[in-house]
C-alpha positions as CSV (number, residue, x, y, z in Angstrom):
1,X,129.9,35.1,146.1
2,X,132.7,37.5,145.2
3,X,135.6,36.8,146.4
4,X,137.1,38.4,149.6
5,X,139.6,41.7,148.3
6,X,142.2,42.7,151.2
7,X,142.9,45.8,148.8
8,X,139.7,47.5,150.5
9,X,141.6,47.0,153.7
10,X,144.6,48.9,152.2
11,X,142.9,51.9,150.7
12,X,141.2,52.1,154.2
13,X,144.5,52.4,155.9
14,X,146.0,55.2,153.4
15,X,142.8,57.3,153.8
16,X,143.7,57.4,157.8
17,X,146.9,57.7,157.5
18,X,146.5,60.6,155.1
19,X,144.0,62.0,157.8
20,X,146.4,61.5,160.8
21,X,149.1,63.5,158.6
22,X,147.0,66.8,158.6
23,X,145.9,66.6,162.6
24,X,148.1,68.4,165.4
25,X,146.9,66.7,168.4
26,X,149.1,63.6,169.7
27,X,146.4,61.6,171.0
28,X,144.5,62.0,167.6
29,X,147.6,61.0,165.7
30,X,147.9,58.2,167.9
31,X,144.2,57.0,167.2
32,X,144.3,57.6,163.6
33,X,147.7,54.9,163.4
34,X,145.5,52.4,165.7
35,X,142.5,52.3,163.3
36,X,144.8,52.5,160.5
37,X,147.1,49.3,161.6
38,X,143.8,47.0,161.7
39,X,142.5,48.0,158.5
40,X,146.3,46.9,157.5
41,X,145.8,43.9,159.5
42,X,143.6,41.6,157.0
43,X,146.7,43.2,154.0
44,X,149.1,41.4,156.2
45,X,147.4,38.6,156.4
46,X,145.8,37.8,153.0
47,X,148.1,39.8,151.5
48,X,148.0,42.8,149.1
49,X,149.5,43.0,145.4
50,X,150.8,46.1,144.5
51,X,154.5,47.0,146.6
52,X,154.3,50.5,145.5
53,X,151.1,51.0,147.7
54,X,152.6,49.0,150.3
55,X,155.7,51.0,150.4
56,X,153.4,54.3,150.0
57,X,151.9,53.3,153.7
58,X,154.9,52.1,155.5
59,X,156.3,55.9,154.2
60,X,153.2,57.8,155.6
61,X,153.6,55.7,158.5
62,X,156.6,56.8,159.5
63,X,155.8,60.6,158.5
64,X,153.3,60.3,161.3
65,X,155.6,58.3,163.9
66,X,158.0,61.2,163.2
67,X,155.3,63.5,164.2
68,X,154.5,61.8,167.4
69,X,158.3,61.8,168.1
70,X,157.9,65.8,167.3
71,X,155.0,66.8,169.1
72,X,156.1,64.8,172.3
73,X,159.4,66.2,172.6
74,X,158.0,69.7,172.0
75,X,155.9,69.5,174.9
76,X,158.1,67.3,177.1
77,X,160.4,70.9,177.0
78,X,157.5,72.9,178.3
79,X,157.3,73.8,182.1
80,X,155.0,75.9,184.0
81,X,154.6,77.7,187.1
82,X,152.2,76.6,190.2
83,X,149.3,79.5,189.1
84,X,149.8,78.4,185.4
85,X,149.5,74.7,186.0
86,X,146.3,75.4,188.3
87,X,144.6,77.9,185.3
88,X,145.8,75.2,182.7
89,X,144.3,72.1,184.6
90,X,140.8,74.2,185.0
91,X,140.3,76.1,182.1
92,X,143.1,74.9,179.1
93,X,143.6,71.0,180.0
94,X,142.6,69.8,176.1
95,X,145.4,72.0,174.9
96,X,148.5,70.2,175.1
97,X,151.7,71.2,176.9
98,X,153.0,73.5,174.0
99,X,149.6,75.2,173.5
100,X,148.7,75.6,176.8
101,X,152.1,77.9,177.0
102,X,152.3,79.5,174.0
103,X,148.4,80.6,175.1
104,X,149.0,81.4,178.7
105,X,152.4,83.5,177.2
106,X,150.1,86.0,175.2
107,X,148.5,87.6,178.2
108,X,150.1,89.0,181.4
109,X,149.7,88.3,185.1
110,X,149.2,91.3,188.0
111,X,148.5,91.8,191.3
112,X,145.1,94.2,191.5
113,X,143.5,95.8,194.5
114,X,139.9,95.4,196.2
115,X,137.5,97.8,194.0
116,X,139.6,97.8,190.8
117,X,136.7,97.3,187.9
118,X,137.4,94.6,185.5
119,X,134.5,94.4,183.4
120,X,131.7,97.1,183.4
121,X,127.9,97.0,182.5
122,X,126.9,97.4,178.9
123,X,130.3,97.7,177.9
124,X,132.7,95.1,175.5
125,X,134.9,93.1,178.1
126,X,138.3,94.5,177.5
127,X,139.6,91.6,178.5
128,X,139.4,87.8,179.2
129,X,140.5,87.1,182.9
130,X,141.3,84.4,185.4
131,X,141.0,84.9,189.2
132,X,144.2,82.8,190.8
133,X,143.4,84.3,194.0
134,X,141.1,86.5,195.4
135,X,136.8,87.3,195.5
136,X,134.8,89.8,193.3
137,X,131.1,90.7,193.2
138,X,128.6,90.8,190.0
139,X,126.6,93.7,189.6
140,X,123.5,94.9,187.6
141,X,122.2,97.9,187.9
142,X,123.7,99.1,191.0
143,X,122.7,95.6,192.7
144,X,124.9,93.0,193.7
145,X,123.9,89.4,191.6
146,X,126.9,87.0,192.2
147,X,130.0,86.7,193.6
148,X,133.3,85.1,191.8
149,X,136.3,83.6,194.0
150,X,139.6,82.0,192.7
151,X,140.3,79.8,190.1
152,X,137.1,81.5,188.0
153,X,137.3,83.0,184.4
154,X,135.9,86.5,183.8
155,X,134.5,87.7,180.8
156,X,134.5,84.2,179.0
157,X,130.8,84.7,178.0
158,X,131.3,88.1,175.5
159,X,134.9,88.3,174.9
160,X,135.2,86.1,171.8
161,X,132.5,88.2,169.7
162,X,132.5,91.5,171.4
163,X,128.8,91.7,172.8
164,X,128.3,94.0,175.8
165,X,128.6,92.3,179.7
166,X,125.6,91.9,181.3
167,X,126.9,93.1,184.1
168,X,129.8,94.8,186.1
169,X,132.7,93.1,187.7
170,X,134.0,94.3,190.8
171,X,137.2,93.2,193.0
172,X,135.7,92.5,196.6
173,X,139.7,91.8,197.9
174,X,143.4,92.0,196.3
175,X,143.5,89.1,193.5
176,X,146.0,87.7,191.5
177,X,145.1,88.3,188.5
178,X,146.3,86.4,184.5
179,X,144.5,88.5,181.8
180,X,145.1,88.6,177.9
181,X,143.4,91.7,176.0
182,X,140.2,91.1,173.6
183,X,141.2,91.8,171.1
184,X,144.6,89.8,171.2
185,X,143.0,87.2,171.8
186,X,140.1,86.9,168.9
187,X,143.5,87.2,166.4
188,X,145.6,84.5,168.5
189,X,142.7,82.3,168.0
190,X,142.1,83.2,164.4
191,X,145.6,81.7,163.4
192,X,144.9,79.0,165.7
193,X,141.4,77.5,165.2
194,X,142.7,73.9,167.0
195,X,143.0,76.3,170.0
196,X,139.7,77.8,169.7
197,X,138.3,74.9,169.3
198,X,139.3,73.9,172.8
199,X,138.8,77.4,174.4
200,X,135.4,77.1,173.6
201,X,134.7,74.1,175.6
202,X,136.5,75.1,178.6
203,X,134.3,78.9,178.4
204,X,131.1,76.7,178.2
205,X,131.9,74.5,181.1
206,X,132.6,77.9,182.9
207,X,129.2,79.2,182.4
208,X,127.9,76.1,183.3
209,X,129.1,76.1,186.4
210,X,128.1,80.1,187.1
211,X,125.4,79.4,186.5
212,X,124.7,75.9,188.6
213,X,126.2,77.9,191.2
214,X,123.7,81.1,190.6
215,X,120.8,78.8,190.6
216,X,121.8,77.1,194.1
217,X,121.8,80.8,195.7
218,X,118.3,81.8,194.1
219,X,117.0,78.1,195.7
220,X,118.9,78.9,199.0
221,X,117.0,82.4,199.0
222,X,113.9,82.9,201.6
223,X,110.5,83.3,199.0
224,X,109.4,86.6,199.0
225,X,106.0,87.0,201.3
């Protein structure tokens, strides 16, 4: 039987420590230095020959310590308002601090009055919106569909590639209103694909939840005699 070789271990280690260099996310740094400290376990123990490798290691260890150091600081400076902590806890909460504000800072927030359109029918959304406050109605074809209160996102299903809304948008009271323009926001996300990434999953839990809450009104409707 061949001998057990620790330097497996040790390769091991340097491939995810090379990995944890090249990702942004603190909690994926932090993973990538857990699974790369056992792997360096059975090194320490059995030992490994070779001190330039060792000392190759302990080097991108600390690189990626540093990083950590970095990334927490840099969001331990960030602060946010009341409205932007509530649209960042339901929409952005796997961006981290910094993210979330450098996101939230490339759109705008205003006050807008009841039967201001937002989105209209068979028309690119001009905008991605979030409803802090307020109530607005869906329509299609001159009927009303749905109905949208605070804390939803607007236009989440077409923004990101353009396709035409479904439906129109109306506000049904004054709203407070955070909104970032389409097309500023497809090139925001372009240089930042770790923020798309996340954006994505908080839209899709968005429509989920429309449309949970679209198919408990058609089950609450009386059947048509």
């Amino acid at each position: 039987m061949a001998s057990f070789d620790p330097t497996w271990f040790g390769y091991g280690a340097l491939l995810v420590l090379l990995a944890a260099s090249l990702v942004v996310r603190v909690d994926h740094v932090r993973i990538g230095l857990a699974v790369a400290a056992l792997l360096a376990l059975p090194v320490a123990i059995m030992g490994w020959s070779g001190g330039g490798y060792t000392l190759l290691i302990i080097a991108i260890l600390l690189v990626n310590l540093g990083l950590i150091a970095r990334l927490w600081l840099s969001n331990a400076k960030v602060s946010f308002t009341a409205e932007e902590q509530e649209l960042r806890d339901r929409h952005f909460e796997r961006l981290g601090a910094a993210s979330a504000r450098m996101l939230i800072d490339q759109g705008h927030w205003i006050s807008a009055r009841r039967g201001e359109m937002l989105i209209r029918e068979n028309e690119a959304a001009p905008c991605l919106f979030y409803m802090a406050e307020g109530t607005a109605t869906i329509r299609r074809d001159g009927a009303d569909v749905g109905a949208l209160a605070g804390g939803a996102l607007i236009g989440e299903a077409t923004v990101l590639d353009g396709a035409h809304a479904t439906g129109t948008v109306v506000l049904t009271s004054n709203a407070r209103l955070w909104f970032i323009p389409a097309a500023g926001l497809r090139a925001y996300l372009a240089e930042h694909p770790d923020v798309a990434g996340a954006l994505h999953e908080g839209f899709a839990r968005a429509l989920r939840g429309k449309l949970a809450s679209a198919n408990t009104r058609l089950a609450e409707m009386p059947p048509l005699s």
